[in-house]
NUFI-426232 format. One record per residue: x, y, z of N, C-alpha, C, O, CB in turn; residue in one letter. Coordinates in pm, whole numbers, plus 50000, padded with zeros to 5 digits. Each point is the difference from the previous one (the first is absolute). Glycine has a CB too. Layout:
residues N
XYZXYZXYZXYZXYZA;...
end
This chain:
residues 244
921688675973082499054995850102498895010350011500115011250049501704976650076X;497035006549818498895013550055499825000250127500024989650067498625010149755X;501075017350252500285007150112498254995750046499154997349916503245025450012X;497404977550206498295008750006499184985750033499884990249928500205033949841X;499464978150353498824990850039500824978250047501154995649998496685027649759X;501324972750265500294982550048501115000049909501124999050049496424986550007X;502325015449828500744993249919501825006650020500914992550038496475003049785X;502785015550152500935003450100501034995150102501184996250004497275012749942X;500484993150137499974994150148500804981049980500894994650065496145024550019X;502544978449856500114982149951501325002049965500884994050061496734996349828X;502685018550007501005000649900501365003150037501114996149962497175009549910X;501275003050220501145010650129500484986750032501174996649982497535028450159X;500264966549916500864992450134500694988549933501004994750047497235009950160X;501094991249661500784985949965501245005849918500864992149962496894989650016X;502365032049993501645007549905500964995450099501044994049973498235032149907X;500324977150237501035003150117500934986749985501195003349997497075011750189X;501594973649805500924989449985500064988349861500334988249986499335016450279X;499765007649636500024995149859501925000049960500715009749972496235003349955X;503414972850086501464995149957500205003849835499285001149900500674976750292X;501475023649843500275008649814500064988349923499455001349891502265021150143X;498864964549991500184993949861499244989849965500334989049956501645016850057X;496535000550021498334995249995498855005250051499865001650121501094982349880X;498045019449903498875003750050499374990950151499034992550007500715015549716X;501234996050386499734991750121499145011350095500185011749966502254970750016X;496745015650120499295009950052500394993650203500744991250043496885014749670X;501705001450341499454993950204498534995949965499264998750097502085022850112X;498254976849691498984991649997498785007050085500055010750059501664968549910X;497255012450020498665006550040499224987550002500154990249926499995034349966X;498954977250209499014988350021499045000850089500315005950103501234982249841X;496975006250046499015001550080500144988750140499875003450118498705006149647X;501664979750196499674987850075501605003950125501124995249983497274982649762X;501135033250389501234996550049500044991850119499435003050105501225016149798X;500054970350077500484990950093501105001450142501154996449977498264994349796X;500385012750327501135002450104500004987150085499184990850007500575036250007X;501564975550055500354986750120500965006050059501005005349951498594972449940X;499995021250250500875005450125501324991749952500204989149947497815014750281X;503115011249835501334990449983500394991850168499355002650102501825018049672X;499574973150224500314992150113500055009550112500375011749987500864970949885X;498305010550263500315011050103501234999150087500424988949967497255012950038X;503125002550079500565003250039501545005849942500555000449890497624987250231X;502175016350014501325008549939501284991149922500094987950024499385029150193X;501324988549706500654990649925501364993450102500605007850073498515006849677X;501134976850248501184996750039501085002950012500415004749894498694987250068X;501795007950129501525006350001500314992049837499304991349948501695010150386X;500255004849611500594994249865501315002550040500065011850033498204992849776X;502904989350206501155001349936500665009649882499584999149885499784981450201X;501455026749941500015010649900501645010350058500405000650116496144999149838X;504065006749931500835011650038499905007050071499235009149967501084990349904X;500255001650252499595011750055500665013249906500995001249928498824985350324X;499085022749789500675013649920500095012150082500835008849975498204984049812X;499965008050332500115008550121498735005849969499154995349924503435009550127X;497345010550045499125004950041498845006949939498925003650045502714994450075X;499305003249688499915008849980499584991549841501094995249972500415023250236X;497634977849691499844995549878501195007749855499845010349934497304985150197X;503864995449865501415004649881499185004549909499114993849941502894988850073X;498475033149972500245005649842498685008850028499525005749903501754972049908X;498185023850300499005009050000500195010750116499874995950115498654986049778X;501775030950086499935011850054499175003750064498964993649987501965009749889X;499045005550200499315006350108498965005449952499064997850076502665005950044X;497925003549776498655002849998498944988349893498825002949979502235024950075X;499444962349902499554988349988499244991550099498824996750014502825006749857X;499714994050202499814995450123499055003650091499144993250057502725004449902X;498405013650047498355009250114499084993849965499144998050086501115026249924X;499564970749866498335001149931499634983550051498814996949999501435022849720X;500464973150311499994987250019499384999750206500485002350111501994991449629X;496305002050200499094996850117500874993750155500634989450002497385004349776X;501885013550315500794995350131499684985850022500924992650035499015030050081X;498804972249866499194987550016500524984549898499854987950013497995033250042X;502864988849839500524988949877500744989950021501075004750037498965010449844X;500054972550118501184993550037500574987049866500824990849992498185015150305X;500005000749616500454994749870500325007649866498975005149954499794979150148X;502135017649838499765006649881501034996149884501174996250002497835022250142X;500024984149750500154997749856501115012449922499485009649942497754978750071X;504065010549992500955010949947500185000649849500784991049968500435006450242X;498405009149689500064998049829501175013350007499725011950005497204978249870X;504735002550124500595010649913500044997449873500334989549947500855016250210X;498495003749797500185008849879501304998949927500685009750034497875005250076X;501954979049822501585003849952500265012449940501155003749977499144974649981X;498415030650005500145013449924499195006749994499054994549946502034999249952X;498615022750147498635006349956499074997749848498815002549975502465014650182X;499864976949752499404999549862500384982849953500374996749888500095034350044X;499394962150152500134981749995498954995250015499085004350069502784992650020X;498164992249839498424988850061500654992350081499284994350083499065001549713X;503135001150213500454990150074500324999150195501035005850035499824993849691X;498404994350376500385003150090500364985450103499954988949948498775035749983X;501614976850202500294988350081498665004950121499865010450064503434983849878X;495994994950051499094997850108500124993450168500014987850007499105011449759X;500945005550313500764996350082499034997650121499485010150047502575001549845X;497534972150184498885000650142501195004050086501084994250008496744984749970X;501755032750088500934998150191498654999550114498985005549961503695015449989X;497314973650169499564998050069500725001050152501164996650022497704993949776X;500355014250289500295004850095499824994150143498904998450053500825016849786X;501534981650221499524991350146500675010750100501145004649994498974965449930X;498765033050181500925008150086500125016349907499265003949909502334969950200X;499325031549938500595015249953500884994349857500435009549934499975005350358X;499864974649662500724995649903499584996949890499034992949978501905002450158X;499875010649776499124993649828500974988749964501195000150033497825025349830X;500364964050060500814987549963499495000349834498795000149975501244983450295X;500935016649627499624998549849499844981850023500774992450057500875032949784X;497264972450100499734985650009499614994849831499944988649953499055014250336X;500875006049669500104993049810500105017149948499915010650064497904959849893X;502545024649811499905005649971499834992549827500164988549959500745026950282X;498804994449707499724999149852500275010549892499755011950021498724975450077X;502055008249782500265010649885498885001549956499404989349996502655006249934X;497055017850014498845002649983499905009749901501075002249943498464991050263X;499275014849748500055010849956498385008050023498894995850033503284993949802X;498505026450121498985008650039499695004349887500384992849908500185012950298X;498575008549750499655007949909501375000649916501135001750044496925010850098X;501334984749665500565004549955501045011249979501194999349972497294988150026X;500905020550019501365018250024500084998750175499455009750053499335016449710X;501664965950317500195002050093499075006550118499034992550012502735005049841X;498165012450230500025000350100499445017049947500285006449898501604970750237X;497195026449989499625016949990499134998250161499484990050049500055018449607X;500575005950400499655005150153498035000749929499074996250072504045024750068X;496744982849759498935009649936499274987249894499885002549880501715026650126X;498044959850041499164992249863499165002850022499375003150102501324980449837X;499045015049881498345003249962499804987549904501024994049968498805035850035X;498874965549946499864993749948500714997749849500335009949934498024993350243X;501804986949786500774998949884501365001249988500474996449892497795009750047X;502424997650137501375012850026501334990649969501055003849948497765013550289X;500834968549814500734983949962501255005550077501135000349953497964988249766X;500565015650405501095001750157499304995350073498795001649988502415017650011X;499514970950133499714999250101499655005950100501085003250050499704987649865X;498375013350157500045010550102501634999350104500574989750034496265007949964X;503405010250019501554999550190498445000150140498945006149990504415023449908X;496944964750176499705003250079499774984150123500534989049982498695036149842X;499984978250278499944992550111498524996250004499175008450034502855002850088X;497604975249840498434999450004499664983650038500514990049948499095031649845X;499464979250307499504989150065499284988749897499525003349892500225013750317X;500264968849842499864989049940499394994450027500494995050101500745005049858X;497204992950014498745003150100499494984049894499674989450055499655047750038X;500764964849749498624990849954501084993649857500795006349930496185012850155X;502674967549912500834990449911498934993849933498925001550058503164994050084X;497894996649736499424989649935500574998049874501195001949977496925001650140X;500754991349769501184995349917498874992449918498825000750034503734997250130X;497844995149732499374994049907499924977950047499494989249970501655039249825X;499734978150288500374984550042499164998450135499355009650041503334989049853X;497344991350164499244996350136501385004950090501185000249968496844975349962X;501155029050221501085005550096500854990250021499514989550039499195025250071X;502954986049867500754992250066501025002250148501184998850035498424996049720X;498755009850311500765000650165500395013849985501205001850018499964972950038X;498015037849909499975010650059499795010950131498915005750013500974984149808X;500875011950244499415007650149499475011749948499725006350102502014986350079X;497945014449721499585016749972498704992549955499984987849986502345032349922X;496704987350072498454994849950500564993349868501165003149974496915017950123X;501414971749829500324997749914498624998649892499084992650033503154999450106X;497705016149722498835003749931500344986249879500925001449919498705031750142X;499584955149941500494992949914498755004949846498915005450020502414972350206X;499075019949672499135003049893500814994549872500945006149950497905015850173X;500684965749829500825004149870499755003749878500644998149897500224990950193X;498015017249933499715005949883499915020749998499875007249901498714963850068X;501565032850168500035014850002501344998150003499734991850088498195019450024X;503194988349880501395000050004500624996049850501225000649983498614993350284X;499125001249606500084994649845500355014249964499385010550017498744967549932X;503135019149995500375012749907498825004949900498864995150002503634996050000X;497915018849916499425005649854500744991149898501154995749992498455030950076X;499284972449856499884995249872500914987450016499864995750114499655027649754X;501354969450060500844990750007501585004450019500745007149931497424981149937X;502045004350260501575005650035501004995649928499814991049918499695010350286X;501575003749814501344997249973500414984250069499654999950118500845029049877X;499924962649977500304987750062500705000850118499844993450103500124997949697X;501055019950170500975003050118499435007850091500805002650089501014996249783X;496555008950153499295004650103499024987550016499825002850119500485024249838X;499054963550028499204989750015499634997550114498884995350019501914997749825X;500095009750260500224993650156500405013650077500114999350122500934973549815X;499215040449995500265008550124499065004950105500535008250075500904997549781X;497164991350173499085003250060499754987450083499415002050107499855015649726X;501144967750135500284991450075499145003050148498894998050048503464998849806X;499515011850199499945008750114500355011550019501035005449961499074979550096X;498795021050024500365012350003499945008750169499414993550087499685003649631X;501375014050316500135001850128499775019349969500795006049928501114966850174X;496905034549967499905007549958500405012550089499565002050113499094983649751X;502185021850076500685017250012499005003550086499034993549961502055015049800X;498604997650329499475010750046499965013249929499665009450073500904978650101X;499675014749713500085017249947498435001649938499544992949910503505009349996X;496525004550138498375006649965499524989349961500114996349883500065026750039X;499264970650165499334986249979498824997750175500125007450097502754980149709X;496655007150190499165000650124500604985150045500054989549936497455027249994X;503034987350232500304987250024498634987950038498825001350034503575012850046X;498424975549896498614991250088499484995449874499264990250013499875024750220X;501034989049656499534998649842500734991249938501234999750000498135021649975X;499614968449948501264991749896500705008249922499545010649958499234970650010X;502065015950014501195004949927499325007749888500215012150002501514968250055X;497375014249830499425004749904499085008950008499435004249899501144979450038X;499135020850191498855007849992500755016749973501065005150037497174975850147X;500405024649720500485009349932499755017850123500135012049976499154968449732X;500475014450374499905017950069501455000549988500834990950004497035012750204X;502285011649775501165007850031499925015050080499595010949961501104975949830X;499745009750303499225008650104500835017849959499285010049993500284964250253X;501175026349743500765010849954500015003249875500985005249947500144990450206X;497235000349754500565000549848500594990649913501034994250032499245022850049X;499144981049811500304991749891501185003449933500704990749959497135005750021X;502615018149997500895005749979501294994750057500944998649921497465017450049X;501744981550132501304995250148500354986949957501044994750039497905016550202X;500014981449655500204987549969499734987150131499125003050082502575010749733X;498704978850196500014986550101499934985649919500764997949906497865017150283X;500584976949846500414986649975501464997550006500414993449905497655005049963X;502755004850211501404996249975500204987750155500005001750122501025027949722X;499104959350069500734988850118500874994749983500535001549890498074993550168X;502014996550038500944992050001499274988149891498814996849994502325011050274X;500004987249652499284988249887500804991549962501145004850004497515008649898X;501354976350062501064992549883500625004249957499535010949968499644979949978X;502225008050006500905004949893499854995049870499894988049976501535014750185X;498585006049758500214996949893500935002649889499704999349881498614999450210X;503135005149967500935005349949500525009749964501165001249960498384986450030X;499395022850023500395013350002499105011950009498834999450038502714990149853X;499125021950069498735010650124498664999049984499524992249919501865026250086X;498144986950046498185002850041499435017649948500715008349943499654973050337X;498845019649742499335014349950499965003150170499715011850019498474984749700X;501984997750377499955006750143500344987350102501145000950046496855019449887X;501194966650120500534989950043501684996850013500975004449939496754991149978X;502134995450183501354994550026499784988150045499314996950097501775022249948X;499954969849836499864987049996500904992250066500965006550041498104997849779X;500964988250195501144986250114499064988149884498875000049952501495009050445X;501064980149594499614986149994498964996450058499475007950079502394988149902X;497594991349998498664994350049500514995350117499125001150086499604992349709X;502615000350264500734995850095499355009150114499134996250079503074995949777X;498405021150137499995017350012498904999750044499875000050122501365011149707X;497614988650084498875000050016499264994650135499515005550098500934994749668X;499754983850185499394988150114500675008850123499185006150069500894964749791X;501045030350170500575000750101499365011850112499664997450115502314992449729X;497975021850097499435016550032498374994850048499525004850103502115013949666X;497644972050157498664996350006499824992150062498904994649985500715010749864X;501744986450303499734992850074501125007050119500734994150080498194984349743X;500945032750159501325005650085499565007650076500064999750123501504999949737X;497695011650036499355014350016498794996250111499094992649965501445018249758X;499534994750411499304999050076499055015250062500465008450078501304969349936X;497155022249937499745014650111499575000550113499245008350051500355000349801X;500954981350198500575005250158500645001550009500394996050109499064999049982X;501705012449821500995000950022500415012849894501095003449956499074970750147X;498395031649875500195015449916500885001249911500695010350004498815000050163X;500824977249697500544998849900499905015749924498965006449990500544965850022X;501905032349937499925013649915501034993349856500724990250017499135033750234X;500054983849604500684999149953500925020149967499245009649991499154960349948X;502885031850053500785008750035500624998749833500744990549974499575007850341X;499355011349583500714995149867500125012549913499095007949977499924967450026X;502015025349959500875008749900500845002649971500494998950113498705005449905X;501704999149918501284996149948500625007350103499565008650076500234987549667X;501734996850237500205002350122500605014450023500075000250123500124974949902X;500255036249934500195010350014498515005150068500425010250055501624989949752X;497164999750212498845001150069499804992150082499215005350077500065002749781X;500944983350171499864991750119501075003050122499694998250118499384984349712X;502195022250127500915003450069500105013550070500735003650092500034980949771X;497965024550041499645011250117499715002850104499885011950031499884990049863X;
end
């Protein structure tokens, strides 16, 4: 990848969720299209209760998770060095968390690191807010903004058949990214280096260079669920880190 100037800058941001088994990219595009997501707060759901406290995540995890949150997105990790993880919505009524769905998914190729940098093909660990969605497809009943485009979300060069549809939908990370931004937009406020473009996306069977995928089911669901009024976070890393 040449270093130095726009081009760079471009290059940095579309590596960040370049899939291994295809020249697949987060795409880039001029023409951006937004649409408010639905308003109000989401509905009570039916669901497990699990208590006070979100399973499998430890106390200094936990701290980092906004007092205001009453939704969140859990990605364990099955391994610091796995692509394979379980995606998990809990939602919150009252002082109580209720698990109300879940999905088999996957993250970064080599797993999981406290310290990503671009290229590194780990997921970031950490606790980061869930603000801006779109997708290659028209919104299907998103509450987060939703950036529709289908042509800044078109992979590189010609994909793999089995990536064709992972940009579909997408739901974007908060990690060095400017919120309020379609998903594709390339600032990285902390450095190109730190990497970003990493969202929630389609599955496509197996790991990512940083992203974390759910079924399209998965998908629809998070993109008619995820409410911010209701200070949606996603909480993800394998779980020996999550349990800290």
């Amino acid at each position: 990848m040449r270093r130095g100037g726009a081009r760079h800058a471009i290059s940095a941001a579309v590596a960040s969720c370049v899939l291994l088994a295809g020249a697949t990219a987060c795409g880039h595009g001029t023409d951006r299209k937004a649409s408010g997501g639905a308003p109000g707060a989401a509905s009570a759901r039916p669901g497990q209760v699990v208590g006070l406290r979100l399973p499998g995540v430890g106390d200094r995890m936990f701290s980092q998770v906004p007092t205001d949150t009453r939704q969140a997105v859990v990605v364990y990790g099955e391994g610091p060095d796995s692509p394979d993880s379980l995606v998990v919505l809990y939602e919150k009524q009252g002082p109580t968390w209720y698990r109300t769905q879940s999905w088999a998914g996957h993250n970064g190729k080599l797993g999981w690191t406290t310290q990503h940098r671009i290229d590194d093909e780990h997921s970031p660990v950490g606790v980061f807010t869930l603000t801006d969605a779109g997708g290659t497809l028209a919104d299907p009943g998103s509450r987060l903004k939703y950036w529709y485009d289908d042509n800044a979300y078109a992979t590189m060069l010609n994909p793999e058949p089995a990536h064709a549809h992972d940009f579909d939908y997408v739901i974007a990370i908060d990690y060095n990214r400017l919120t309020g931004a379609a998903p594709f937009d390339w600032n990285r406020p902390d450095g190109v280096e730190k990497g970003g473009g990493i969202w929630l996306h389609m599955d496509h069977g197996d790991g990512t260079s940083a992203c974390v995928t759910v079924p399209e089911s998965g998908m629809k669901t998070l993109l008619r669920t995820l409410d911010p009024v209701q200070h949606p976070v996603v909480v993800m890393g394998d779980r020996d880190h999550l349990s800290s």
